[in-house]
C-alpha positions as CSV (number, residue, x, y, z in Angstrom):
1,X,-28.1,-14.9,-0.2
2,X,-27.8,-15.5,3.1
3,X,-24.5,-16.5,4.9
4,X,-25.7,-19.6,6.4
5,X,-26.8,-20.6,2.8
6,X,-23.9,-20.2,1.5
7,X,-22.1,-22.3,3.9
8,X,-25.0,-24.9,4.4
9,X,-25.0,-26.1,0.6
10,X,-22.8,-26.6,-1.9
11,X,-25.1,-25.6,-4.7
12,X,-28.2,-23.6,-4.9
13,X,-31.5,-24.9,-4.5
14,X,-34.1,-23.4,-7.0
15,X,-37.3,-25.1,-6.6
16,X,-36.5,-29.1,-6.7
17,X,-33.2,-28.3,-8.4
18,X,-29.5,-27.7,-7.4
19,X,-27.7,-25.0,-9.4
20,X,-24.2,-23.9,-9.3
21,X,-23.2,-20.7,-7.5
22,X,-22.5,-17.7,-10.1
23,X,-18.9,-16.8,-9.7
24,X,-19.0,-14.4,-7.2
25,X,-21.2,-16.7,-4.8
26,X,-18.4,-19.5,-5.3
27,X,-15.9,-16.6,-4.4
28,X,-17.8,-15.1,-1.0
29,X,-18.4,-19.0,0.0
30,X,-14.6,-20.1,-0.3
31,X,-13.8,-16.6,1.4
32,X,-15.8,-17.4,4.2
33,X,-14.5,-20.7,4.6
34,X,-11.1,-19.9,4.8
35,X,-11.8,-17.3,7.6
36,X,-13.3,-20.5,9.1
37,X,-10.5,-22.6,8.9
38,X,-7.5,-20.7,9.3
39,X,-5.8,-22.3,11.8
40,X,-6.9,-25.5,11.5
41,X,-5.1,-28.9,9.3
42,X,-8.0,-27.3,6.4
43,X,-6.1,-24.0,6.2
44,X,-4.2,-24.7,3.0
45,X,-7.2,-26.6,1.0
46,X,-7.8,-25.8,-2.6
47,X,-10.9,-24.0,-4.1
48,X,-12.4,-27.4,-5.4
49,X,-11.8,-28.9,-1.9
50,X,-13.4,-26.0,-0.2
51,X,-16.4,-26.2,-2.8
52,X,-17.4,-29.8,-1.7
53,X,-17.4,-29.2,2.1
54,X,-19.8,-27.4,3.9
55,X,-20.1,-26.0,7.2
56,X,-22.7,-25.2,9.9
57,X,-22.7,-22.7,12.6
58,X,-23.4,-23.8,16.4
59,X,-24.1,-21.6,19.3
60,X,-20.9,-20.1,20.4
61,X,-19.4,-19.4,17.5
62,X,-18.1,-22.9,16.6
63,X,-19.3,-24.6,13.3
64,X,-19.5,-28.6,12.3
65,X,-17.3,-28.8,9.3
66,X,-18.5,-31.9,6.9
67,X,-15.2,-31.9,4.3
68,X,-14.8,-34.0,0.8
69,X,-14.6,-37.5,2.7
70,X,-18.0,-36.8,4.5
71,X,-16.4,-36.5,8.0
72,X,-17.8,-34.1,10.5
73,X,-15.4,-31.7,12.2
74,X,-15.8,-29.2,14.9
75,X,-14.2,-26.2,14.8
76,X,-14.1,-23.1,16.7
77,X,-12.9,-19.7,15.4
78,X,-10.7,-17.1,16.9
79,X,-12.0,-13.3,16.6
């Protein structure tokens, strides 16, 4: 699957349906994440929190971060 998948969703789509991601999907997702949003007031989140937020990337590098309360942040990552 596809990074931006991952991120974009917080379940799979299959068809007209939304499935959960097998366990190492779930895993890869909240990895990426984290590498996200180190740095940021989201660094410490748990793995449910992380599971109902998704994430988008824009040019540059930055991404729009929508967390559980259906906000929209945007963060920028340091490589």
């Amino acid at each position: 699957m596809k990074t931006e998948e991952l991120l974009r969703n917080t379940k799979r789509i299959v068809g007209t349906e939304y499935v959960d991601y097998s366990r190492e999907e779930s895993a890869d997702r909240r990895r990426l994440l984290r590498r996200i949003l180190s740095g940021s007031k989201f660094s410490n989140c748990t793995d449910e929190q992380l599971d109902n937020m998704t994430a988008e990337r824009l040019p540059g590098g930055r991404y729009v971060i929508r967390d559980i309360d259906n906000y929209d942040w945007i963060m920028g990552t340091s490589r």
